[in-house]
C-alpha positions as CSV (number, residue, x, y, z in Angstrom):
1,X,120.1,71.8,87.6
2,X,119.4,75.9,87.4
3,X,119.1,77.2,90.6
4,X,116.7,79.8,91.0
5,X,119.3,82.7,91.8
6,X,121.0,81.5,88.4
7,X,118.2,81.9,86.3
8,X,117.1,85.2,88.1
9,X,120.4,86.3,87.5
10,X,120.8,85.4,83.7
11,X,117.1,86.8,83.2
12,X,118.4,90.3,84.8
13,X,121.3,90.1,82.6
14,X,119.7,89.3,79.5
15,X,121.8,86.2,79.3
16,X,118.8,83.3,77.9
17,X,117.7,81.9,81.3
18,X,115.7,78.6,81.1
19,X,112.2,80.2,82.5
20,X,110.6,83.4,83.4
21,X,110.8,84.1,86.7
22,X,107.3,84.5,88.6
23,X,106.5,84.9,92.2
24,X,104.2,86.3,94.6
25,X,103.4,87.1,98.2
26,X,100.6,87.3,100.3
27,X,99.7,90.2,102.6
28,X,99.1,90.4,106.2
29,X,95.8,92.1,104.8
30,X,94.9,88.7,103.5
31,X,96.0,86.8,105.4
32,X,93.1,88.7,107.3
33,X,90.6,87.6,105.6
34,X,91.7,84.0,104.5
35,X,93.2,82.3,106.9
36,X,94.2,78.8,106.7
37,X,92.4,78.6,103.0
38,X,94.9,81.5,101.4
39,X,97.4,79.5,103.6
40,X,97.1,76.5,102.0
41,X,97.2,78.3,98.6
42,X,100.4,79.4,99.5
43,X,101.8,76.0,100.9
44,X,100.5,74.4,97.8
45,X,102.6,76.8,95.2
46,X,105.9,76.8,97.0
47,X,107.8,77.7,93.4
48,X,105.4,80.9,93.1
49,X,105.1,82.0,96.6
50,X,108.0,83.9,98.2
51,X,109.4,82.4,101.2
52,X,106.7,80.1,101.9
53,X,108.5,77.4,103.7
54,X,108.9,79.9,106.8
55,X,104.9,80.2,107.0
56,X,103.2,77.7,108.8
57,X,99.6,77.2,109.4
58,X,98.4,79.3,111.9
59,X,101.7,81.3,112.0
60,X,101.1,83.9,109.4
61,X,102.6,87.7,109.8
62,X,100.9,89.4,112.7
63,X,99.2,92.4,110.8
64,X,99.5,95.7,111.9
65,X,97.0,97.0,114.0
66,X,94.3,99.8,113.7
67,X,96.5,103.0,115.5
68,X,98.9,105.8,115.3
69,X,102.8,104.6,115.7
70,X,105.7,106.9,115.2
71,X,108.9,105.4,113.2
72,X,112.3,105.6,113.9
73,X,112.6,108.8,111.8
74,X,109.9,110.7,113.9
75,X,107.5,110.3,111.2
76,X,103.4,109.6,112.6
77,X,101.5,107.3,111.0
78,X,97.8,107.1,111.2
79,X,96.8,103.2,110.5
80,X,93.3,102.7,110.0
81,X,93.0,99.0,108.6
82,X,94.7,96.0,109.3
83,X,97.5,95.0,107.5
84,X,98.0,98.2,106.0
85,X,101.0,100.4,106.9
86,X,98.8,103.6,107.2
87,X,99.5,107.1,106.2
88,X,102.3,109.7,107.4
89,X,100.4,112.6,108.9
90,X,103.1,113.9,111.6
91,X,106.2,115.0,109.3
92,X,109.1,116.4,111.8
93,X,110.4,118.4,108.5
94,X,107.4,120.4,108.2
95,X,109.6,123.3,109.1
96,X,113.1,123.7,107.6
97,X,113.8,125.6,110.7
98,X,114.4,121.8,112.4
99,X,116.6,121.0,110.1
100,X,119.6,122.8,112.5
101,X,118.5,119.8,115.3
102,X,116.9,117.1,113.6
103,X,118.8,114.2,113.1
104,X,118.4,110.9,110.8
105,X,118.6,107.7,112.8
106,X,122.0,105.8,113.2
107,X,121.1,102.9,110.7
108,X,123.2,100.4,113.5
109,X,120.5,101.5,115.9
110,X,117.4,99.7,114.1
111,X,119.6,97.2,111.7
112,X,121.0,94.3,112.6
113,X,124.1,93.6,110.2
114,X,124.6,89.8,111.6
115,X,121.0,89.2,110.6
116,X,121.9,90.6,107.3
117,X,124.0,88.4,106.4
118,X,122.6,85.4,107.7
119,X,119.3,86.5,105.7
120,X,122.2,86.6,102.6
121,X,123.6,83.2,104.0
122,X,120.4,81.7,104.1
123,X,119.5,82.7,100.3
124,X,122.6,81.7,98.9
125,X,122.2,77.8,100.5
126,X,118.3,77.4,99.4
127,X,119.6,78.7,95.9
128,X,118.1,81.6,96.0
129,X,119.5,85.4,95.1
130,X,120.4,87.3,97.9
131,X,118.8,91.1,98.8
132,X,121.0,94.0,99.9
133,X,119.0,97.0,101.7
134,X,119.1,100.3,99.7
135,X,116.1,102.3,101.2
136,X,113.7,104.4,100.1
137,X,114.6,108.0,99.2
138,X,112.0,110.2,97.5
139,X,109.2,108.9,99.8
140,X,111.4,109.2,102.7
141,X,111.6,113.0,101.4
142,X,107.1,113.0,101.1
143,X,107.8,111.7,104.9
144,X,109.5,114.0,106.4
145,X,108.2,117.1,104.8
146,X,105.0,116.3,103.8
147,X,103.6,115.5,100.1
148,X,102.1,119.2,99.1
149,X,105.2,120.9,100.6
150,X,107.7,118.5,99.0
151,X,105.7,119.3,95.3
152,X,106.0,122.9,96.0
153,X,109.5,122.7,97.1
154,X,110.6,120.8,93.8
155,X,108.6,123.2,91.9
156,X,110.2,126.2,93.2
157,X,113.5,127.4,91.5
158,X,115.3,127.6,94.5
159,X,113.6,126.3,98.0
160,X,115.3,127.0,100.9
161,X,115.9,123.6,103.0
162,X,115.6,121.1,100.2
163,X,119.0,120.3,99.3
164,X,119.8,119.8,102.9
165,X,116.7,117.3,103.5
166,X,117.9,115.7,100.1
167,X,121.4,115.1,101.7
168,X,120.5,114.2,105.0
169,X,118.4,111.1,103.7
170,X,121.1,110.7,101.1
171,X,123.6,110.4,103.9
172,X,121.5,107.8,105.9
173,X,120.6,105.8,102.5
174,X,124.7,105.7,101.9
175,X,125.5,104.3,105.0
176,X,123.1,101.6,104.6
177,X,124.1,100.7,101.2
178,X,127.9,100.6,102.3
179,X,127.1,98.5,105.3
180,X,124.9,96.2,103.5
181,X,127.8,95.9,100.6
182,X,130.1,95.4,103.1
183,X,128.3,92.1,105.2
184,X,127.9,90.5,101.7
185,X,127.9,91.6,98.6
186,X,124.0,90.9,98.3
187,X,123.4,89.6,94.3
188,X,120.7,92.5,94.0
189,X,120.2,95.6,96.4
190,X,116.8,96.9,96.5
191,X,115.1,100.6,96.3
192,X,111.9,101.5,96.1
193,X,109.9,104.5,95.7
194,X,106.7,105.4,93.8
195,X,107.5,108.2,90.8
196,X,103.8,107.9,89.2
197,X,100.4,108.8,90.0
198,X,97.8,106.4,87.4
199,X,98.6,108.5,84.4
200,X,101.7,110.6,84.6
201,X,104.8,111.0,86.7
202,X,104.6,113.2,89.9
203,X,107.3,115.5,88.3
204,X,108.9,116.2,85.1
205,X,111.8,115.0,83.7
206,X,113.9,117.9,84.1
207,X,112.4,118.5,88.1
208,X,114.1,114.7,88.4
209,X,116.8,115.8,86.7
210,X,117.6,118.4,88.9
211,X,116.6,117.0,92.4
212,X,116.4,113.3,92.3
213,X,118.6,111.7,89.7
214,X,121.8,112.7,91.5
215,X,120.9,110.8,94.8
216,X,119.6,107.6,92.5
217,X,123.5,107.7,90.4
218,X,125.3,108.5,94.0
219,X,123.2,105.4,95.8
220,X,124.1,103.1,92.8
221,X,127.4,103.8,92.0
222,X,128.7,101.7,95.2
223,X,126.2,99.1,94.3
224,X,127.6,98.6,90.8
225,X,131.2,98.8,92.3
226,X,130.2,96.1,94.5
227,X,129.2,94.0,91.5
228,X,125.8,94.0,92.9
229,X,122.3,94.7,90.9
230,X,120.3,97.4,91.4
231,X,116.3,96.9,91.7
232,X,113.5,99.6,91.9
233,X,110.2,99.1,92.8
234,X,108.2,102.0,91.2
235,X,104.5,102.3,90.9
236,X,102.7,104.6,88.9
237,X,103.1,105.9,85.6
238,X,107.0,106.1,85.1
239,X,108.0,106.0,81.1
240,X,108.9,109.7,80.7
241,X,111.6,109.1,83.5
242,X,113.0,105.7,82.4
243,X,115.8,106.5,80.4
244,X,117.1,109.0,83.5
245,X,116.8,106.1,86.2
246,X,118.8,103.8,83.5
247,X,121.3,106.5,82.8
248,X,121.6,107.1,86.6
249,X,122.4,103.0,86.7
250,X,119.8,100.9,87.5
251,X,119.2,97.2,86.7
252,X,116.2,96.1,87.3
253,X,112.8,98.0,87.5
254,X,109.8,96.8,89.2
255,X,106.8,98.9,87.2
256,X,103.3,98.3,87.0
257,X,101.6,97.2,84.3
258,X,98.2,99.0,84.2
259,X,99.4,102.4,84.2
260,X,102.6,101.5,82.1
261,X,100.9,100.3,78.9
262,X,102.5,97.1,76.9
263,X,103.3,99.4,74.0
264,X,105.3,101.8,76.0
265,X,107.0,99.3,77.8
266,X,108.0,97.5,74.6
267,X,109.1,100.9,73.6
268,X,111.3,102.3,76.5
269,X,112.0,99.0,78.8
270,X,112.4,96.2,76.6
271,X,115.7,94.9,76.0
272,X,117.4,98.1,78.1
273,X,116.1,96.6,81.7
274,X,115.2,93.8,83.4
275,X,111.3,94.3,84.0
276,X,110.0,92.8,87.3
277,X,106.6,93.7,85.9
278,X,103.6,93.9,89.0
279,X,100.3,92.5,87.4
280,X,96.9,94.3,87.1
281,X,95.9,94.2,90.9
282,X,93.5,96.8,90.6
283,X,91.5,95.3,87.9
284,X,92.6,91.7,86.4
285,X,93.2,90.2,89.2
286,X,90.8,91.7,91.3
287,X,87.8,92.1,89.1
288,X,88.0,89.5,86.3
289,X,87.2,85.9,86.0
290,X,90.0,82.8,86.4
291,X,90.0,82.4,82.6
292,X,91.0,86.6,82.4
293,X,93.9,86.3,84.8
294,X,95.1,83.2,82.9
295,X,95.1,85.2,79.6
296,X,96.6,88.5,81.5
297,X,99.9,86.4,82.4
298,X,100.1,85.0,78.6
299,X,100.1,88.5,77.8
300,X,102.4,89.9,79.9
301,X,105.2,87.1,78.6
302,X,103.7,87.4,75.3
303,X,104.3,91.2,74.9
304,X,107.4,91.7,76.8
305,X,109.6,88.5,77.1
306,X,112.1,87.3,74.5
307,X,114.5,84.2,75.3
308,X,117.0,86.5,75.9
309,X,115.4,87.3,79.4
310,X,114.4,90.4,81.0
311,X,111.5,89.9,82.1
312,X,109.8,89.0,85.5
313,X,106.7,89.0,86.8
314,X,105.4,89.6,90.9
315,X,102.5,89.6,92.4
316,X,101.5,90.5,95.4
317,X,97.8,89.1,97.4
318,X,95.6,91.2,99.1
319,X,93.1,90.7,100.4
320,X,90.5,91.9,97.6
321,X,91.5,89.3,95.4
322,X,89.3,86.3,95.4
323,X,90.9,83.0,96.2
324,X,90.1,81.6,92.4
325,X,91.7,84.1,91.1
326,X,94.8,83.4,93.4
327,X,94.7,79.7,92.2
328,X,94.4,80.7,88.6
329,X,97.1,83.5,88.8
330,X,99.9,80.5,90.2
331,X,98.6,77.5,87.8
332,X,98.8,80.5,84.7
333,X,102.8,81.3,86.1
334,X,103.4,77.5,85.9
335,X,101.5,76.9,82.7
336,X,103.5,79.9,80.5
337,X,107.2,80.3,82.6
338,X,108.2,78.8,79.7
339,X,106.6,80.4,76.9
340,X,109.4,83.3,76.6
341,X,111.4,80.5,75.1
342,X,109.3,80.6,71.4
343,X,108.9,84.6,71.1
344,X,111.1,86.2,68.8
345,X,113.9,88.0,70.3
């Protein structure tokens, strides 16, 4: 029988796996909300939900409560609803002049590398593929120095403290990636970072070019050595920059699809990376009827799968999405996994 990391794997490398994979996750957000009801939802679609078998009724995540935290970067958050993260308002970078103190943290000071691999352990004997940590790296940069002086910074032909907050993160993000390569090799190692605002990239090609693709080819160039994949999680609108991030090396990219129309997709992804594609949870999901949803995922695998592979699709719950529609988006990832198998290729 397939295991799931064997199909995941031969739909990432375009080699004909047996069903598209599909999976989702709920949020401590709606969890929130819920309760037991989104609980049993999530009991009752073990194959779509990730991880389930370690949630237990009455033993969901512990959200994040309403406050202001500082992480282990010296960054302040501001949280101001459960189950959400909150917003960086305190960025220690502020000033290039603390760049001649300011330190990143040791990465063995807040990871623990026997955990690791016993998270990569534990995968590998439920049949599962096994995640590497990679980081974030242009968010990390938004951190630290703030959104509107980051723009302005990679706007500027030459601004003073950049490159050294660039190789400071890229410095932490290495050591990370090595140690995580090291304890395994993971199957995939993940990256995330949001490039796109709802209708255009937050900077153009040639400012990635210039000040981000680098980092992304030096990060990924272990990975690859390792013999592990690399997957991005990148919301927004993204197509302009696509053929840099493939170019820099990456395998797999997590985009969404409401921003990222099916015809650009088709265009630019399709066929050249696996696309874990994020449904429509700001409208479909969110705003439209069971029936809708059900004829969103049809499209999604009727647009952009091929039995060759390559294509994914994720989910995740929160907690403005009614319950129906919850329950319609798992039966619809059941009904239609299989569907890729009749498109042309």
């Amino acid at each position: 029988m397939t295991t799931i990391r064997e199909n995941y794997l031969r739909t990432a490398r375009f080699e004909y796996p047996e069903w598209v994979h599909c999976q989702a996750h709920a949020t401590p957000g709606a969890y929130l909300r819920y309760g037991k009801d989104l609980e049993e939802i999530v009991l009752r679609y073990q194959d779509i939900f990730r991880k389930p078998a370690a949630w237990q009724v009455g033993e969901a995540p512990k959200p994040r409560e309403k406050t202001t935290y500082t992480d282990e970067w010296g960054v302040v958050y501001e949280s101001v609803r459960d189950g959400i993260m909150g917003e960086p308002k305190g960025h220690p970078l502020a000033d290039y002049a603390a760049l001649d103190t300011y330190q990143a943290p040791d990465p063995d000071s807040f990871m623990d590398w026997d955990d690791v691999k016993a998270g990569y352990d534990s995968e590998l004997a439920d049949g599962r593929f096994s995640w590497g940590p990679g980081g974030i790296f242009f968010e990390r940069l938004q951190w630290l120095r703030g959104p509107a002086d980051l723009y302005m910074d990679l706007a500027e032909a030459d601004s003073p403290g950049l490159q050294r907050m660039i190789d400071l993160v890229l410095e932490h993000n290495l050591k990370v990636i090595r140690k995580g390569l090291e304890v395994g090799p993971p199957d995939f190692v993940g990256f995330g970072d949001d490039l796109g605002s709802q209708r255009a990239p937050l900077m153009s090609p040639a400012t990635f070019r210039r000040w981000l693709k680098p980092g992304y080819a030096a990060m990924w160039e272990p990975c690859r050595a390792a013999g592990s994949l690399v997957h991005m999680h990148c919301d927004g609108m993204i197509i302009p920059l696509v053929d840099d991030l493939l170019e820099a090396g990456l395998d797999v990219l997590n985009p969404q699809v409401r921003v990222n129309s099916f015809e650009d997709m088709w265009e630019v992804m399709r066929g050249r990376v696996a696309i874990f594609l994020s449904l429509d949870v700001q409208g479909v999901l969110v705003f439209g009827t069971p029936q809708e949803v059900d004829d969103h995922i049809r499209e999604c695998i009727d647009k952009l799968g091929s039995p060759r592979g390559g294509l994914m699709l994720n989910v995740g719950v929160y907690e403005d999405m009614p319950l129906e529609n919850v329950v319609a988006m798992a039966e619809a990832m059941r009904k239609y996994k299989y569907l890729h198998r009749e498109l042309p290729e």
